[in-house]
C-alpha atoms as an extended CHARMM CRD file, in Angstrom:
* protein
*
       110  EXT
         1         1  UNK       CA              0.0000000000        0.0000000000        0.0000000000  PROA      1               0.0000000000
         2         2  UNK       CA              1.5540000000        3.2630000000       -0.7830000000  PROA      2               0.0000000000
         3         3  UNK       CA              0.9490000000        6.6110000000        1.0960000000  PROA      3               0.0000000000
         4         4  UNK       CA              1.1150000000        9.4320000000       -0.9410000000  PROA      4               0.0000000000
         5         5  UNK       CA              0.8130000000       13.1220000000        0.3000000000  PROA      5               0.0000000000
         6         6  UNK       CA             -1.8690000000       15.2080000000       -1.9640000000  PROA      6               0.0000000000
         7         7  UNK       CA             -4.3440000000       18.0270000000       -0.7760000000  PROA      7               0.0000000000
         8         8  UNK       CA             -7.5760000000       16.0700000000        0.7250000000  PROA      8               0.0000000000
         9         9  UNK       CA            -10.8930000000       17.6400000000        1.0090000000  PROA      9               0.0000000000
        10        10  UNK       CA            -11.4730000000       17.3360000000        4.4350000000  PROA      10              0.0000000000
        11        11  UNK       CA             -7.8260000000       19.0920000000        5.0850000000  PROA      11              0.0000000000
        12        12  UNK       CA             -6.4640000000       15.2310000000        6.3500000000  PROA      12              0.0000000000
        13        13  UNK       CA             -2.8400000000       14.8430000000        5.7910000000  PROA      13              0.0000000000
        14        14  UNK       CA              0.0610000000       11.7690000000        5.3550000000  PROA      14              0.0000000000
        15        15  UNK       CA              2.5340000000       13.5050000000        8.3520000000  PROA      15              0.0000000000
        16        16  UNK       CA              5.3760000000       10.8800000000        8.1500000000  PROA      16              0.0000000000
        17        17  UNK       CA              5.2340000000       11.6690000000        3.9820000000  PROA      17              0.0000000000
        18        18  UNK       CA              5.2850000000        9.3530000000        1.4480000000  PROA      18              0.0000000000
        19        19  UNK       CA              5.9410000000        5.7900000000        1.9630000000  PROA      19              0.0000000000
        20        20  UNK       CA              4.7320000000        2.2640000000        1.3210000000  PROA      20              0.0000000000
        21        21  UNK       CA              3.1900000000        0.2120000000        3.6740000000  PROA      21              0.0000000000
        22        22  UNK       CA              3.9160000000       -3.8070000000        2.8370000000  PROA      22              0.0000000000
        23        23  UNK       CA              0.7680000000       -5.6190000000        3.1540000000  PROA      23              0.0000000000
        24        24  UNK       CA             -0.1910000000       -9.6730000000        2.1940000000  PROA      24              0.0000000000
        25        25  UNK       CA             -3.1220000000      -10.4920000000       -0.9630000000  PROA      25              0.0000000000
        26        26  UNK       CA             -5.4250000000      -11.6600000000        1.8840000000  PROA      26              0.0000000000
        27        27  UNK       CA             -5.6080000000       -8.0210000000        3.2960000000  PROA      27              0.0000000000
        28        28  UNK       CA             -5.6760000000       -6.7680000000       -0.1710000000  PROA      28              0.0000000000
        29        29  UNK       CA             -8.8300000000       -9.2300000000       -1.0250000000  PROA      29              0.0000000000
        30        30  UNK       CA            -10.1150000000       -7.8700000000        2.2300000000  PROA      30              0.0000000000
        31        31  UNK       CA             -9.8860000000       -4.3770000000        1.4070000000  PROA      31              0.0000000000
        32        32  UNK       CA            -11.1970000000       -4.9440000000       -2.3840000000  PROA      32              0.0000000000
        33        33  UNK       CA            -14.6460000000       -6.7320000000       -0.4400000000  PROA      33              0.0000000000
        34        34  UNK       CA            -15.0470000000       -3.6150000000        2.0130000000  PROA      34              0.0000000000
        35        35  UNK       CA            -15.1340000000       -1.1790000000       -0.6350000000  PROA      35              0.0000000000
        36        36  UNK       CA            -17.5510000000       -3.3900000000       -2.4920000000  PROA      36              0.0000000000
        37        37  UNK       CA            -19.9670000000       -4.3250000000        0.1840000000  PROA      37              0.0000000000
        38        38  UNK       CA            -19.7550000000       -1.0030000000        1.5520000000  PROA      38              0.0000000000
        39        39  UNK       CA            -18.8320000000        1.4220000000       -0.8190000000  PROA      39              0.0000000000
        40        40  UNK       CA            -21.4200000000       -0.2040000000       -3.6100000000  PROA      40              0.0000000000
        41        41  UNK       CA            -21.2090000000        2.0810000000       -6.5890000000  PROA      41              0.0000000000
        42        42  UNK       CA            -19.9630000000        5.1590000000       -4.6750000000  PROA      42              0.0000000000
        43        43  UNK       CA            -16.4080000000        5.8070000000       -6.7460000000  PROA      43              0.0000000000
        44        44  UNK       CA            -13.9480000000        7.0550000000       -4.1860000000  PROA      44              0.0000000000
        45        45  UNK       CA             -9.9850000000        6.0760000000       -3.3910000000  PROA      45              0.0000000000
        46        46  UNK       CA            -10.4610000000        7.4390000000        0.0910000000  PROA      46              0.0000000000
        47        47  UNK       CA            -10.4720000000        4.3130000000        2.8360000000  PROA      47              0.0000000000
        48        48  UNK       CA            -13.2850000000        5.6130000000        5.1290000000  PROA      48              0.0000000000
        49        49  UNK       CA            -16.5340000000        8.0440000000        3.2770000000  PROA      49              0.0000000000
        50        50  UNK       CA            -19.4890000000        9.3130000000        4.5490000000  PROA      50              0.0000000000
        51        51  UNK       CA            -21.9220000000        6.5660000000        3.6180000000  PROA      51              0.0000000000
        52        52  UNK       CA            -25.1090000000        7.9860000000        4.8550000000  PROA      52              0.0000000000
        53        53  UNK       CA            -25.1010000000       11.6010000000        5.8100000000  PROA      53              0.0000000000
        54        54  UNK       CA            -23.9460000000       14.4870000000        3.2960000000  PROA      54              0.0000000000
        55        55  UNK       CA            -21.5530000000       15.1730000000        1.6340000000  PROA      55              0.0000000000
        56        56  UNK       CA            -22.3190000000       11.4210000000        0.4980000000  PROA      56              0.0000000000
        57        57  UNK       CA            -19.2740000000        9.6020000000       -0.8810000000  PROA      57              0.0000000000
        58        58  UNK       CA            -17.1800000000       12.4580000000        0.3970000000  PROA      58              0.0000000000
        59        59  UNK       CA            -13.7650000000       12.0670000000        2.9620000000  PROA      59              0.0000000000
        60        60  UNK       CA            -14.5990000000       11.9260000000        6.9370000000  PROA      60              0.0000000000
        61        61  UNK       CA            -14.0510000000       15.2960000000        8.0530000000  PROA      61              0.0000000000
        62        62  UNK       CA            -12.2510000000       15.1230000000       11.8170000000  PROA      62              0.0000000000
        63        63  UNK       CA            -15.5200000000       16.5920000000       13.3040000000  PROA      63              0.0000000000
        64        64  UNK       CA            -16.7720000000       12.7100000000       11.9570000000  PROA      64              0.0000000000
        65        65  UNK       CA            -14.5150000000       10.7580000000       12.9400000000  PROA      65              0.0000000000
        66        66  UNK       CA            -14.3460000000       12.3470000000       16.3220000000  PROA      66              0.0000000000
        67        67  UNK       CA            -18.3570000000       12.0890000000       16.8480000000  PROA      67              0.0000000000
        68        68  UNK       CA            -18.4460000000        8.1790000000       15.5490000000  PROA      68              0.0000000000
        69        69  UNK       CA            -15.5020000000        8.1010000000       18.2660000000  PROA      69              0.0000000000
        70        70  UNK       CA            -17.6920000000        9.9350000000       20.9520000000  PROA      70              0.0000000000
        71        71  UNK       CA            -20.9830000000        7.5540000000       19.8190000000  PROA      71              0.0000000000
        72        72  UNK       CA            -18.7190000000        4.4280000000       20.1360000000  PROA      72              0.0000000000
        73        73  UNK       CA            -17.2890000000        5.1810000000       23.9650000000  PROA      73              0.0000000000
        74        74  UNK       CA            -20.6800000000        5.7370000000       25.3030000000  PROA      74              0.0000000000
        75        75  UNK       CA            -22.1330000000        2.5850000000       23.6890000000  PROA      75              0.0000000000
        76        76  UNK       CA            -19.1000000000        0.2880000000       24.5280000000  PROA      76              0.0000000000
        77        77  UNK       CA            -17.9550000000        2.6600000000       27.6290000000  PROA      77              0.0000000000
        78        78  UNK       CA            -14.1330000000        2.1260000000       26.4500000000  PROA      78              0.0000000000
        79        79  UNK       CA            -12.0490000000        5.1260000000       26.2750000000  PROA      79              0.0000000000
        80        80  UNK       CA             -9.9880000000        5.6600000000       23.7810000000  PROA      80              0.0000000000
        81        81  UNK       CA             -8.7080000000        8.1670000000       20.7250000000  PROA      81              0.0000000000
        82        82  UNK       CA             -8.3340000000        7.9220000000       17.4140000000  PROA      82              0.0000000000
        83        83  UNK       CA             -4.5730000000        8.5800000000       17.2990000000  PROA      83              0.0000000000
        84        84  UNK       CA             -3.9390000000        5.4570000000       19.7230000000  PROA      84              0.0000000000
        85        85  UNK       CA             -4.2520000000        2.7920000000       16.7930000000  PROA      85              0.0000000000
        86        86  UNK       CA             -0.7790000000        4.4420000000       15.4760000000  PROA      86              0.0000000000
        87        87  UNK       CA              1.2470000000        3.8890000000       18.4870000000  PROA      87              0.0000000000
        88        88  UNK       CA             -0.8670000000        0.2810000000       19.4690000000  PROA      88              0.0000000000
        89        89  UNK       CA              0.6640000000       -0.7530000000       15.9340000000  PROA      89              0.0000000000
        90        90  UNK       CA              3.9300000000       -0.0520000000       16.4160000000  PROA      90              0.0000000000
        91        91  UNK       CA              4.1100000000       -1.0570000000       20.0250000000  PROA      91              0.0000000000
        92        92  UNK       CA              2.8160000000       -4.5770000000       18.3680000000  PROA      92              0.0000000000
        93        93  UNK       CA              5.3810000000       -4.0230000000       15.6150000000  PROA      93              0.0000000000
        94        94  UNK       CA              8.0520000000       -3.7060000000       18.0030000000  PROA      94              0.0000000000
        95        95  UNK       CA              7.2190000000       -7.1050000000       19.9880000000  PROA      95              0.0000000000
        96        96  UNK       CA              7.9560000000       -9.1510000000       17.1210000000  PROA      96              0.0000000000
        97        97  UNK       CA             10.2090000000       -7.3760000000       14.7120000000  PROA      97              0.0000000000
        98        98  UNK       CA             14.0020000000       -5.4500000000       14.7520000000  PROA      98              0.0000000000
        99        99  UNK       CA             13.3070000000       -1.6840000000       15.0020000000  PROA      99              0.0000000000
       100       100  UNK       CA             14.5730000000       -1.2260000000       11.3460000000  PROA      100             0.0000000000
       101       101  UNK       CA             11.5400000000       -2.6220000000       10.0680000000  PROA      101             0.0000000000
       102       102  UNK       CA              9.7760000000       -0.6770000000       12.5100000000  PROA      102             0.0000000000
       103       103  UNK       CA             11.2930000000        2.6460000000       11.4850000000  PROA      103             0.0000000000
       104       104  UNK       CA             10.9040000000        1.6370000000        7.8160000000  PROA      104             0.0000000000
       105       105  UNK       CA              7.2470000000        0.6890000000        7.9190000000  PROA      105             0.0000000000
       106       106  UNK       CA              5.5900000000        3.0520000000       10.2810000000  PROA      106             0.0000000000
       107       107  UNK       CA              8.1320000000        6.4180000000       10.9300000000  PROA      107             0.0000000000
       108       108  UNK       CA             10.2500000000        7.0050000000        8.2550000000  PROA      108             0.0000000000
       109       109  UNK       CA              9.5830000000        8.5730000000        4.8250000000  PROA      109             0.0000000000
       110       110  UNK       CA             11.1520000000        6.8660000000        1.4340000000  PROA      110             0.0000000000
């Protein structure tokens, strides 16, 4: 998967710059059934879109994200943010792999 800076819509941005991100075919077949049972006919390259409220088949604004987040602690009551998936990933990362892979596949730029 590649991560390529660009100007997004809903002012999002790639901080770490452009990179790639290896990933297996089974994720990739994952990924290719999301968009399709989710995103239907809705042509987009962005990995989460507004599905039923306006702007339809637009980005996630941060305002979105942040309310789904809000919705999600009071139905499950765990607290958490957003930003922690990052570091949770690399923390795993770094349990099972040298830090040069680390550095290569989540903090460096190519």
């Amino acid at each position: 998967m590649s991560i390529v800076p660009r100007e997004n819509a809903n002012g999002a941005r790639a901080k770490s710059g452009q990179r790639v991100i290896p990933v297996g075919p089974e994720l990739i077949r994952l990924y290719a059934d999301y968009l399709h049972g989710e995103y239907g006919g809705i042509g987009s390259d962005y990995v989460f879109i507004n599905l039923f409220a306006e702007p339809r088949g637009q980005a996630w604004s941060y305002p979105a994200v942040y309310d789904l987040v809000r919705r999600l602690r009071a139905k499950t009551g765990i607290d958490f943010d957003p930003h922690w998936f990052r570091h949770s990933t690399a923390t795993r990362l770094q349990m099972s792999v040298s830090d040069h892979v680390i550095e290569q596949g989540c903090c460096s730029r190519n």
